[in-house]
ZAMARGU-4260 file (C-alpha; in steps of 0.2 Angstrom, whole numbers, plus 5000, padded with zeros to 4 digits):
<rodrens>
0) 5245/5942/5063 | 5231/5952/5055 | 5243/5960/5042 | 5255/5944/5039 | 5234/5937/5034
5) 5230/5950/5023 | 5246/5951/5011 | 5248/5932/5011 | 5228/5923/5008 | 5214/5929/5001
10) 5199/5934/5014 | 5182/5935/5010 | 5174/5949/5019 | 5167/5939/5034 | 5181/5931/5036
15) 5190/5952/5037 | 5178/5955/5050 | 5181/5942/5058 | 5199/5946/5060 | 5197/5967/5064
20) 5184/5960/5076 | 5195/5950/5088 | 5206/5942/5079 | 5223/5944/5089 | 5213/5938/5105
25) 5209/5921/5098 | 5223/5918/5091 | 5233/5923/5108 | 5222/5912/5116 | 5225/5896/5105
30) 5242/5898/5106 | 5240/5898/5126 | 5231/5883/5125 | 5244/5874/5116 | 5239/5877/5098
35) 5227/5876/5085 | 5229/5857/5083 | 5228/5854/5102 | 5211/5864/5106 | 5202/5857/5089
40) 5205/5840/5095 | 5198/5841/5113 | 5181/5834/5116 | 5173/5851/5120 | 5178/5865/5108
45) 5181/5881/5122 | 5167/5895/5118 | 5179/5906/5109 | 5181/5896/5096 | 5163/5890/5094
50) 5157/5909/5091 | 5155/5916/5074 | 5163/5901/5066 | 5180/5903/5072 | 5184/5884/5070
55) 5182/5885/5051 | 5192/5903/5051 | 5207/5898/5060 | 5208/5877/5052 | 5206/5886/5034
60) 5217/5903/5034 | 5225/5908/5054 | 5232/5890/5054 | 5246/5896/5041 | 5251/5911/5053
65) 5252/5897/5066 | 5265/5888/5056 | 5272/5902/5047 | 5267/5890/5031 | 5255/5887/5020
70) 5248/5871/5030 | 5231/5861/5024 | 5221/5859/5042 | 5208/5851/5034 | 5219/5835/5038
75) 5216/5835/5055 | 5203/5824/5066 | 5200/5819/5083 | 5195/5803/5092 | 5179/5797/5092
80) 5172/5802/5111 | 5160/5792/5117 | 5144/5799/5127 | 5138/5794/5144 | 5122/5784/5132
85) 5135/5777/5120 | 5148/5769/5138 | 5132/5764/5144 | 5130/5752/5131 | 5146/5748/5128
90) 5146/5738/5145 | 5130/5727/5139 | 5140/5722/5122 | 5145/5706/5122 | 5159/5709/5106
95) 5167/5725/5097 | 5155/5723/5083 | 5149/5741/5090 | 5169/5749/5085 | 5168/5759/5068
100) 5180/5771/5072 | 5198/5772/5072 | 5202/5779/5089 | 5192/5780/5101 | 5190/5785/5120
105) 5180/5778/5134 | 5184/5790/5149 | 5182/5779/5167 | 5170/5786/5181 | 5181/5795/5194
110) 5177/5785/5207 | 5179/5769/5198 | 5196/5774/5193 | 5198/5776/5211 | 5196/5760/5214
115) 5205/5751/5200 | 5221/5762/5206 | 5222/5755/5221 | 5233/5740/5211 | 5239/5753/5198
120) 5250/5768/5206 | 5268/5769/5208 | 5269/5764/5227 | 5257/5749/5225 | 5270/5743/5212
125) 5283/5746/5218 | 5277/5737/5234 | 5269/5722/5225 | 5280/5719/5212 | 5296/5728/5216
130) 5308/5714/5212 | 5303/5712/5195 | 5315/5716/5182 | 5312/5727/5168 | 5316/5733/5151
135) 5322/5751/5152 | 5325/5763/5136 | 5336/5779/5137 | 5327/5791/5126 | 5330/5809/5121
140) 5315/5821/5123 | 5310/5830/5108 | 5313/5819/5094 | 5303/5823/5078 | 5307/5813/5063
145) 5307/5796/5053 | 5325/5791/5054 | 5327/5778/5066 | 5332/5785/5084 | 5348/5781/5087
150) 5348/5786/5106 | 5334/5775/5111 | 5345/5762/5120 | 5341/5748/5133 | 5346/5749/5149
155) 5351/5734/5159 | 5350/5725/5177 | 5335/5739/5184 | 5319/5732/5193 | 5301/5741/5195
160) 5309/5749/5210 | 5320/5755/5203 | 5313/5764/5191 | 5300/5771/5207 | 5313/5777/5216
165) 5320/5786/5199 | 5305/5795/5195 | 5306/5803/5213 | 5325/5807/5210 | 5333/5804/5194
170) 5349/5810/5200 | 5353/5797/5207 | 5352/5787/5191 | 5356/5800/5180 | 5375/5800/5189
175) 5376/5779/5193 | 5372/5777/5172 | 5382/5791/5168 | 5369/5798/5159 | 5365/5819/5152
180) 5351/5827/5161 | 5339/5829/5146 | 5341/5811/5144 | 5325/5801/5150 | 5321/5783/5155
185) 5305/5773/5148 | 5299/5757/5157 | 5291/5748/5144 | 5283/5731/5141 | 5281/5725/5159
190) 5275/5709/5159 | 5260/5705/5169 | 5261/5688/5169 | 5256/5681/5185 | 5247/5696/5191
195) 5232/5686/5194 | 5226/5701/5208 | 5228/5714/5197 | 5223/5706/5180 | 5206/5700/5189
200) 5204/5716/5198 | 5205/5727/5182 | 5192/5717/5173 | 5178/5720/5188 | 5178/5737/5180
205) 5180/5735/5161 | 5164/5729/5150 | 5167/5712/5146 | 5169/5716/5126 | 5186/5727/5131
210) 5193/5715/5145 | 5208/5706/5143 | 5201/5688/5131 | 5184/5695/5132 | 5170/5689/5127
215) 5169/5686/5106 | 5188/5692/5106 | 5198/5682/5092 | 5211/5682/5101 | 5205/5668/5113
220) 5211/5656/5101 | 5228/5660/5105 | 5238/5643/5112 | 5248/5652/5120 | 5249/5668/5133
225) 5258/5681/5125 | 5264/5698/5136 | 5257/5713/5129 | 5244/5704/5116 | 5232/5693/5128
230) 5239/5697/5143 | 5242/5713/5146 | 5258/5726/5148 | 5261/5740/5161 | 5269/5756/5154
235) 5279/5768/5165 | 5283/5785/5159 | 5290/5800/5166 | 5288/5818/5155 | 5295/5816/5138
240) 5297/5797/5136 | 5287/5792/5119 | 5284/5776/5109 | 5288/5777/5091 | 5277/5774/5077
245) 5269/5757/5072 | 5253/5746/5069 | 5249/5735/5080 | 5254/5714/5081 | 5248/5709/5064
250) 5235/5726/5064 | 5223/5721/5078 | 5215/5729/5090 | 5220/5739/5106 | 5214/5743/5123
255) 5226/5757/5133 | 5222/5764/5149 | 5228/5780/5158 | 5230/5779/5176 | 5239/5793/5177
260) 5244/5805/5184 | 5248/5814/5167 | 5242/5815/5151 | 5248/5807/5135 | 5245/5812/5118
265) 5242/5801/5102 | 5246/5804/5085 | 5237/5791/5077 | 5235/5789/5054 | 5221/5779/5048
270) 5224/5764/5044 | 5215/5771/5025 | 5232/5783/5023 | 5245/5774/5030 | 5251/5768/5014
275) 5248/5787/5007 | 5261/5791/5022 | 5274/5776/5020 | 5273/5784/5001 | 5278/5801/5004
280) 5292/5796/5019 | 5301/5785/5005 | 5300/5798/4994 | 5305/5813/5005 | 5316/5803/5016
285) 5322/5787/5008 | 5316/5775/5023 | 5300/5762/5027 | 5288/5769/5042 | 5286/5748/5042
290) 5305/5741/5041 | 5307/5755/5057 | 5294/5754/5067 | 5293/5758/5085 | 5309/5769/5080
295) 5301/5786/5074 | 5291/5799/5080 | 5284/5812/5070 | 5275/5829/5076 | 5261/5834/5067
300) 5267/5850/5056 | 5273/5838/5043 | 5254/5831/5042 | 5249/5848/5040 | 5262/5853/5026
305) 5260/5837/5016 | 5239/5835/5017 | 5241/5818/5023 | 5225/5816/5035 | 5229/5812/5054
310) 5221/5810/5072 | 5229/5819/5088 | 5222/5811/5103 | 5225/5818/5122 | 5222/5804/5133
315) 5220/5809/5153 | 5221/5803/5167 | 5203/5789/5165 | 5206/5789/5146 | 5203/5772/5138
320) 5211/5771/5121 | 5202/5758/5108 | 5211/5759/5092 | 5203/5751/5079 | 5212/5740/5066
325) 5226/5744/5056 | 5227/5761/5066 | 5248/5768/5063 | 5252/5778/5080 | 5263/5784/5092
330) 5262/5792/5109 | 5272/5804/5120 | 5269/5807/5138 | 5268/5824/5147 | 5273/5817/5162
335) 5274/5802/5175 | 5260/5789/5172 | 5255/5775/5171 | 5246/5764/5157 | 5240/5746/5155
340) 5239/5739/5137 | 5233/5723/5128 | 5226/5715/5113 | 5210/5711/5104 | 5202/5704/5091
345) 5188/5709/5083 | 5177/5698/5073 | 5173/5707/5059 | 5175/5709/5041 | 5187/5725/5043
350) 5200/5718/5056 | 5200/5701/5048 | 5205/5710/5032 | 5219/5721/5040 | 5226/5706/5049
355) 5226/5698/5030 | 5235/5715/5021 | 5248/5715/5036 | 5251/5698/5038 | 5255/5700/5018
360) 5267/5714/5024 | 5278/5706/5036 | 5280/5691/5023 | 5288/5707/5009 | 5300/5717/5024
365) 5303/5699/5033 | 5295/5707/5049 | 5292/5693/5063 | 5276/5697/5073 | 5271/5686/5091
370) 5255/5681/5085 | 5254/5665/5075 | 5242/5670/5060 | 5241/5654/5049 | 5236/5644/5066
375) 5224/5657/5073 | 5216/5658/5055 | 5215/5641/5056 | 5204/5641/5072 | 5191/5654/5068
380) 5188/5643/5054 | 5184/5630/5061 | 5174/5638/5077 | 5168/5655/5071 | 5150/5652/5062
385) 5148/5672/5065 | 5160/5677/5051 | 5154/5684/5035 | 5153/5671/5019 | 5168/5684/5010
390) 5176/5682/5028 | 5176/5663/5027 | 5180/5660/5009 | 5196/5672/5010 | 5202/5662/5025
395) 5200/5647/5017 | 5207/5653/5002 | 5224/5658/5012 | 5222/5641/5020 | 5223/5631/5003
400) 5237/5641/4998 | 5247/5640/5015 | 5244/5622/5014 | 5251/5619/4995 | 5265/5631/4998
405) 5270/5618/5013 | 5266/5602/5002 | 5278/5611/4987 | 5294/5614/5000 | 5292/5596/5008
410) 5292/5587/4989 | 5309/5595/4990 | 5315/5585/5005 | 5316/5568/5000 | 5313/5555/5006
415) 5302/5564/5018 | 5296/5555/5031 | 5281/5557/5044 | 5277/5554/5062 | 5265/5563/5074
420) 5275/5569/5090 | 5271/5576/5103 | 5265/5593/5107 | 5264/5594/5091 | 5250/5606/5089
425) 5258/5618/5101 | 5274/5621/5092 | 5271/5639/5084 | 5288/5647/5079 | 5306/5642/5073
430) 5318/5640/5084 | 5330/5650/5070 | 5321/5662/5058 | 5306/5663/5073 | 5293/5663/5060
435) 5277/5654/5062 | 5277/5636/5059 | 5261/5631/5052 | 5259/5611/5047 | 5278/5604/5044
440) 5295/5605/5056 | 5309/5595/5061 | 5315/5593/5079 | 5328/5587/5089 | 5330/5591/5108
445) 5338/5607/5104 | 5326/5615/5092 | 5312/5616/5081 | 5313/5619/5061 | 5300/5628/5049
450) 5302/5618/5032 | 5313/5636/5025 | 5326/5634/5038 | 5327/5614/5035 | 5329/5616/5016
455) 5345/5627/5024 | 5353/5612/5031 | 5366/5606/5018 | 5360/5586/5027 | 5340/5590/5025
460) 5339/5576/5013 | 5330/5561/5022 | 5328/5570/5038 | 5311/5564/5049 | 5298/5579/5047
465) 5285/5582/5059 | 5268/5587/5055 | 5255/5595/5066 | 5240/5589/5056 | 5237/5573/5045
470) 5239/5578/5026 | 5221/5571/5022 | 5213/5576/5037 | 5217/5595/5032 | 5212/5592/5016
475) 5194/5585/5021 | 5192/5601/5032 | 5198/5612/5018 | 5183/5604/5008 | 5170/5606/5021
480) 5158/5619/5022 | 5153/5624/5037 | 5166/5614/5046 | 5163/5607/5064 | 5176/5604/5081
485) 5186/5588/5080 | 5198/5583/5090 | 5213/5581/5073 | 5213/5602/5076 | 5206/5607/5091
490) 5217/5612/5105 | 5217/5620/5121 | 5214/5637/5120 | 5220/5652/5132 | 5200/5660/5132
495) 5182/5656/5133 | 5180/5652/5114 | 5166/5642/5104 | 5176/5626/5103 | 5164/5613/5108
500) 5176/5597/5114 | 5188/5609/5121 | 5184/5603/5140 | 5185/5585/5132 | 5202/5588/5125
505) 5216/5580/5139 | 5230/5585/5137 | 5242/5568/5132 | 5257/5565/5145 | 5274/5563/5146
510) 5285/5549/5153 | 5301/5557/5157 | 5316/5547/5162 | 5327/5560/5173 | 5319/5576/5178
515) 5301/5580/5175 | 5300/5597/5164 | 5289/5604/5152 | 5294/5606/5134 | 5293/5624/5128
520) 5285/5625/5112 | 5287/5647/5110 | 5304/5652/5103 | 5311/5664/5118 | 5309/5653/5131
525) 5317/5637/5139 | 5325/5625/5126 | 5319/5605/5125 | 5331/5596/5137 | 5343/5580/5129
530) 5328/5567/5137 | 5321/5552/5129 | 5302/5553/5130 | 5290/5539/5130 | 5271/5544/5125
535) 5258/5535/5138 | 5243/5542/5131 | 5233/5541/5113 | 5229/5561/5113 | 5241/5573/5102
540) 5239/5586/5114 | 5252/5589/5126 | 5251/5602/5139 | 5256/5593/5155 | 5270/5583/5162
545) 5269/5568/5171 | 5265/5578/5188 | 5251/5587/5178 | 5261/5604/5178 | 5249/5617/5173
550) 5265/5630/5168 | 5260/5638/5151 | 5271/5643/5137 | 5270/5659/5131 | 5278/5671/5120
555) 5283/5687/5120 | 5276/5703/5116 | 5292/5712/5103 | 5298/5726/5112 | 5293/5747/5106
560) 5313/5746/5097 | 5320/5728/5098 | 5331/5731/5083 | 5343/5744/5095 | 5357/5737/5103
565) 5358/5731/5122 | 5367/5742/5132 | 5372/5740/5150 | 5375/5760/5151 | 5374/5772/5141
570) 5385/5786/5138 | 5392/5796/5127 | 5378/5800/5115
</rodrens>
């Protein structure tokens, strides 16, 4: 090590010293503890790299021995770790407004993880929950690049115990799916809907700014639940099973908790470079970080070698990931764990803007995200008097633009015609292109149309378009300033949020002549049935059926590689 040093970079004559002094040791040492990049990014530096300024040494000149390259380490960074002082607040806030970094970790007490576990280890699931099914990928261990995996396939027909009982033997599985013993299996995005117990038993622990619809989260205006964003998503892994590189839904926020056993590492790019990285890739590699996401997974070396500034994180067992907005990252697991995930929203001027860029995004690569941007732009509008004055006028700005973007596409339906229907403000995406439907759609009793998809339709002249708000009532509201609750936009919302006639709002009901069955308004989940409906109440609203069935709608969080194909085994890779 010392001589490949002194041929190849020029030494001051400390930093000689240094290196005659113990050079080979540390070096050794680092390289026991997992590398350079590993040890820097822990939340205690060991003692032998704090002596004699070791740290500056090895990230500025041993770090290219490490790599055999001339590597820049100045690009690496470390999460944010949060002090005993600093947690301690952080359970009195009452929003994020106290999140300035872009990852960050809260580490649980011990004994409160404890307790939190008793819902989240593999037995009690598999106990409690067992029966449900689940979305298995079959991945390869050790992939390191940004071409799209192509062994990252779905697994059909397997439940959570299932999935238990491979993680204690994965023979058994291995032979049934016909499947190569490197290969691993990834439970990913299982829903927690209707695990009131354990939803309710999690948040006893969490400060009420990082629970699921906290307190001052954005996200509480949502209309509908959605897995994975306000309600939250269990992971299981096994060693070796990773989640490939994205942003969050629309760049939000995101909690992640550990409940181990095993760690998991993070490799995480500020949301200030990604675009610095999606650069470089399309250069380098001819594909979009963004038109692939949650298909790639990169190790750090090429950060190193390209001077493109990135975060490695090692979340333990008790680790509470907070990722800030816009955050690109990707996670490996070292092992069999467990970890609970979710969505917030923070109301401030950085995540309102990141939402705005990437919501601009999805619109340029076509990218469909779960959450419903115009509308829930629409509600911290009205409701949010927190929000900065640049904040506001931006929203409003997107909101006159949204509105005479839909106003120009229905001129070219003509004659159009208009009729409040029901539900009408609970309709969120197209039944076909499942993009968000904002203030126009056509339906029948098989689908819902945004006004894109009905210009499609070789009949759309004359059809009968629907619209969720009046044309000059929207106006009025685009002209006031500061705008105030009324019932023309409100709705009922998912969480505790500053709307002030939301306990007035009753939901309006339907008079069905058959079956009695609630109209699913999400795209993903039950279809309208052929029945003739009969409206028997003045609100717009509806929520309920006759019987007052309190089922939501709710959508679906997209899946870690939803683009790969379905597979009900995989072999022959």
């Amino acid at each position: 090590m010392q001589k490949y040093l002194l041929d190849n970079l020029p030494l001051s004559l400390q930093e000689r010293n240094l290196l005659n002094a113990n050079g080979q040791q540390v070096y050794d040492q680092v390289m026991k503890d997992g590398g350079f990049v590993k040890v820097f990014c822990q939340r205690e530096l060991p003692e032998y790299l704090k002596e004699d300024d070791w740290v500056s040494f090895y990230q500025s000149k041993v770090i290219a021995y490490e790599y055999k390259s001339m590597v820049d380490g100045s690009c690496i960074g470390k999460p944010y770790y949060y002090n005993y002082n600093e947690m301690l607040k952080i359970y009195e806030q009452k929003s994020l407004s106290w999140l300035k970094h872009q990852i960050s970790i809260l580490t649980i007490d011990p004994k409160a993880l404890q307790m939190i576990n008793v819902f989240f280890n593999f037995e009690a699931l598999k106990q409690n929950h067992g029966n449900q099914s689940i979305d298995i990928r079959v991945q390869q261990p050790g992939y390191d690049s940004f071409q799209p995996c192509k062994i990252n396939q779905q697994l059909e027909g397997m439940k959570i115990m299932d999935y238990v009982d491979y993680l204690d033997d994965p023979s058994k599985i291995i032979k049934k799916e016909r499947l190569s013993a490197e290969q691993r299996l990834f439970a990913v995005n299982v829903n927690m809907q209707g695990w009131d117990k354990e939803i309710n038993h999690l948040k006893q622990f969490l400060p009420k700014c990082l629970r699921p619809q906290g307190d001052n989260d954005g996200l509480s205006y949502l209309r509908q639940e959605i897995d994975g964003v306000n309600i939250p998503q269990i992971y299981i892994k096994t060693d070796g099973v990773w989640t490939g590189g994205h942003q969050e839904n629309l760049s939000v926020n995101a909690i992640n908790i550990n409940h181990g056993p095993a760690d998991c590492v993070w490799i995480t790019v500020d949301n200030e470079h990604v675009q610095k990285l999606r650069q470089k890739v399309l250069e380098l590699y001819d594909t979009d970080i963004f038109k692939n996401e949650g298909l790639w997974f990169k190790e750090p070396e090429f950060f190193l070698k390209n001077a493109i500034p990135f975060r490695y994180t090692l979340q333990k067992k008790g680790d509470i990931v907070i990722l800030g907005a816009g955050c690109l990252h990707w996670v490996k697991s070292f092992g069999q764990t467990i970890n609970t995930a979710w969505n917030q929203v923070a109301l401030d001027d950085v995540t309102l803007e990141a939402m705005s860029e990437r919501h601009t995004l999805n619109k340029e690569i076509n990218y469909r995200t779960v959450i419903p941007y115009k509308n829930l732009m629409l509600d911290l509008y009205i409701h949010e008097k927190s929000l900065s004055q640049m904040a506001i006028e931006r929203i409003q700005l997107e909101l006159q633009n949204y509105f005479d973007q839909e106003n120009r596409k229905l001129n070219l339906i003509d004659p159009p015609s208009f009729s409040l229907v029901e539900c009408c403000k609970q309709v969120q995406l197209c039944s076909k292109c499942e993009h968000e439907i904002f203030l126009y759609f056509y339906h029948d009793n098989e689908q819902y149309l945004c006004l894109d998809c009905v210009l499609d339709k070789s009949n759309h002249k004359g059809l009968h378009i629907s619209m969720k708000y009046r044309y000059h009532c929207f106006y009025f509201l685009l002209q006031a300033q500061p705008t105030n609750c009324n019932q023309e936009f409100c709705c009922s919302y998912t969480g505790k949020t500053k709307c002030s006639i939301q306990q007035e709002l009753k939901p309006a009901q339907l008079k069905y002549r058959g079956q009695h069955k609630l109209n699913s308004m999400l795209h993903g989940t039950d279809k309208m049935k052929k029945k003739k409906v009969e409206r028997i109440d003045s609100e717009v609203d509806v929520k309920t059926t006759e019987n007052n069935d309190k089922q939501k709608t709710r959508g679906r969080k997209q899946s870690i590689d939803k683009s790969q194909p379905t597979k009900k085994r995989s072999k022959n890779y």
